[in-house]
N, C-alpha and C positions, 0 to 999 in steps of 0.2 A: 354764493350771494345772488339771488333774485334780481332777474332783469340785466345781468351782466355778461355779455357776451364771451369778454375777453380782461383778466386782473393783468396789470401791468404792474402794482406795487403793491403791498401793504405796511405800514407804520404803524407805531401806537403814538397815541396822542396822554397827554398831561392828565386827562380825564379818566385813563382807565379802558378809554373803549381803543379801537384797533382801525386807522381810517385805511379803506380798502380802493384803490385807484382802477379805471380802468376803462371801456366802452360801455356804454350799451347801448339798445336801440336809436336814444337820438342826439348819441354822443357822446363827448365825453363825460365822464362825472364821478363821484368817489360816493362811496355808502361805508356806513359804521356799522361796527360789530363790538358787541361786550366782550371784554378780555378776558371775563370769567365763562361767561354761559355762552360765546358767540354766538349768541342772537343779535340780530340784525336790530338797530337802535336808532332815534332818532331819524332826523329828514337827511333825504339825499344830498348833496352839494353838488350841481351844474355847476362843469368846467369849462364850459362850450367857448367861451367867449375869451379864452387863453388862446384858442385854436386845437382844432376837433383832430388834430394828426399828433398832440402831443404831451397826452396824460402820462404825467409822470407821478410823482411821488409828492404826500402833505407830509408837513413838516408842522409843529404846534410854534404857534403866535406869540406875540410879543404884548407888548404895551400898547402895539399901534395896530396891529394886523392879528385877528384871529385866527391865523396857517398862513404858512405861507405853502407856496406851489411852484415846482420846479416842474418844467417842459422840454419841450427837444429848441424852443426857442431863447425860454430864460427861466427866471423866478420870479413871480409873481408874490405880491399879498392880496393875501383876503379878509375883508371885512367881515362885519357882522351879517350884513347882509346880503353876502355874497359877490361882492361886487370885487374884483379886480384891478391891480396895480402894477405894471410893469416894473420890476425894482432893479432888474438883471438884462440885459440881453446878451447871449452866447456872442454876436458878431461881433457888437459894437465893444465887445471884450477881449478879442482877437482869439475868440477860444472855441471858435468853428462850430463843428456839432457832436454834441455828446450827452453825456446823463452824470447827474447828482446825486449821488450816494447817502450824503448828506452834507448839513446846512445850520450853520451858528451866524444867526446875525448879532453883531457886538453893538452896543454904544454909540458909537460915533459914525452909527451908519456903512460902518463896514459890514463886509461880509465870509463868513471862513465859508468855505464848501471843498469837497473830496468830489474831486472831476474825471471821468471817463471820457475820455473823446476817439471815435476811429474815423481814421480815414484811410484813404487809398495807400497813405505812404507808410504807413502804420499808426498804432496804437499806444495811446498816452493816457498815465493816470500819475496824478499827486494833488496834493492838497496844496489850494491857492487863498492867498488874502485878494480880496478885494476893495478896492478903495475908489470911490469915485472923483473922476479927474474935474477941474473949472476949466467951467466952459470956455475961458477965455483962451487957452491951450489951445482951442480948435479953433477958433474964431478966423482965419485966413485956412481953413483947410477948405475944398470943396467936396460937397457931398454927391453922391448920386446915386440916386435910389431906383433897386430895382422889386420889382413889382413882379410875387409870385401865385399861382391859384392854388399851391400845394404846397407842404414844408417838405420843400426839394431841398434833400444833403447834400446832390452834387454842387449846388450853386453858392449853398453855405460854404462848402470847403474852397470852392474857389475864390469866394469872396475873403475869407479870411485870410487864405496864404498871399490874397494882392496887397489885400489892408496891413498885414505882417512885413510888407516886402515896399511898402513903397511910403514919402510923405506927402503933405500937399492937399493928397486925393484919398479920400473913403470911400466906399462901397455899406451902402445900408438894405437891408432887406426887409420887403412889405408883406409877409404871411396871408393873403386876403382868405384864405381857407378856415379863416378864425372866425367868418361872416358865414360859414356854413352851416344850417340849423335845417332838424329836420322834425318830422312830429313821429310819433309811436309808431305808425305804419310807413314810416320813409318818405311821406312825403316831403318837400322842401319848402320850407318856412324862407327861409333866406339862402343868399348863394354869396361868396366872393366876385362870380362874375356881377352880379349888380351893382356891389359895392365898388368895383372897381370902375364899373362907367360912372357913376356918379361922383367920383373922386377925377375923373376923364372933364367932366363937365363940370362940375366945381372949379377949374384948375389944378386939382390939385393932383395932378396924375404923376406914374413914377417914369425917372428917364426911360427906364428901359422894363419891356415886360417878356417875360417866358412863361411861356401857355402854350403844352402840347395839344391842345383844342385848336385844330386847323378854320374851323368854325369863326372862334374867337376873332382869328389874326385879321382874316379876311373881310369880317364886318367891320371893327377896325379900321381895316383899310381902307376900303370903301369910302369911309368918312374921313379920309384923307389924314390919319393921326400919324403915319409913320412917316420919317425919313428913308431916300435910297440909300440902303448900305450902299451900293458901287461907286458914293461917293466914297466909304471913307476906306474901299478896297484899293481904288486905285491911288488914294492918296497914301497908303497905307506902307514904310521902308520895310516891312517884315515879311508883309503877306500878299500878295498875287493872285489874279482870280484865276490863270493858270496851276496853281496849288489846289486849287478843287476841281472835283469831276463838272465839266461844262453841262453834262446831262443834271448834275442833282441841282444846281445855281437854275438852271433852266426851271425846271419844275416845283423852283419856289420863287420864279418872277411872275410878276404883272405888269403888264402892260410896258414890258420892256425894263421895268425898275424891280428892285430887292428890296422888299418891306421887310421881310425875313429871312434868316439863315437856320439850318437843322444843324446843332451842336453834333450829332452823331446820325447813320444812315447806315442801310443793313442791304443787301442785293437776294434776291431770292430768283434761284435757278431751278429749271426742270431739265431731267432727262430721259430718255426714249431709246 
């Protein structure tokens, strides 16, 4: 398929032709192929705006949505004109990260899918119904959202084994890597880091952000947005800043305070 770096699915759709998922140059997006002659058909469909880390598979439309589209974050529908509906999210389902095989949305707003999910502890696949809960159910939960510049799996599985394990409290995740757009030559149309200061400065920022951009943390800081973690170490019955190496807490302070902590850290030795 032209202009496609890397296929990640193919389906056939209702019409006879074959929709083909995958990258290319400036992003995600899926091209069609005739089921008889595979020749390349009709316009492309830009996925970009699902988030650029997580073309998955089209699936043919309904009544209300012409495809729908499953990602590493949910399912989406799609319109006639391309536009996008978040109908699924993997978290807020407590079903972590994984992939859709396939996808029967029913009547009443349900939804049947055949789920894959891997994680660290192992690997799970069965066919789940879906049903969406009232809101009023959560209504005394609190939420807290974290705010990511990539579709980080590690942060999904963690967030869902908490969400799985506890009440009260949820855990939501903010993908801003869905705000990443580039043009035919790579340049960069839009970024997630932008979108997420202007959600900083709107109000509308997430509690908490992971960004391996040391860059990011630090500008950030600067403008005063983070909390001392050493508050909430030392208040902390489990954890002890003596539990971590004194050198690696050292060289993610400022100014005497922890704006941020490194979830992992690697030592690298020379011999002679």
């Amino acid at each position: 398929v032209s202009g496609m770096s890397f296929i990640e699915s193919m389906s056939p759709m209702d019409d006879g032709t074959i929709a083909v998922s995958g990258y290319s140059t400036t992003g995600s997006a899926t091209k069609f192929i005739d089921g008889e002659t595979f020749k390349e058909t009709g316009s492309e469909l830009k996925l970009s705006d699902i988030g650029n880390n997580g073309a998955g598979t089209l699936f043919p439309g309904n009544d209300t949505y012409k495809y729908f589209a499953s990602s590493s974050s949910g399912v989406f529908g799609i319109s006639e004109d391309g536009k996008s509906t978040e109908l699924l999210n993997w978290l807020d389902s407590d079903m972590g990260d994984g992939y859709v095989s396939s996808f029967i949305p029913l009547e009443n707003d349900d939804f049947i899918v055949w789920y894959d999910s891997y994680t660290e502890s192992g690997d799970e696949s069965g066919l789940y119904r879906l049903t969406k809960r009232d809101a009023s159910e959560l209504e005394n939960t609190k939420v807290i959202t974290v705010g990511v510049l990539y579709d980080n799996w590690e942060v999904k599985e963690k967030i869902s084994a908490f969400n799985k394990a506890h009440d009260g409290v949820r855990f939501k995740m903010t993908d801003y890597s869905k705000f990443d757009e580039y043009d035919e030559n790579g340049m960069v149309l839009s970024s997630g880091e932008s979108e997420l200061k202007k959600d900083i400065v709107s109000g509308k920022a997430p509690d908490m952000i992971v960004s391996y951009n040391r860059g990011i943390v630090e500008s950030l800081n600067s403008k005063g947005l983070f909390i001392d973690l050493y508050d909430y170490i030392n208040n902390d019955p489990d954890i002890k800043k003596d539990d971590i190496l004194p050198n690696v807490l050292k060289a993610l302070e400022k100014d005497g305070k922890l704006p941020c902590i490194a979830p992992t850290f690697y030592i690298d030795t020379l011999a002679a």
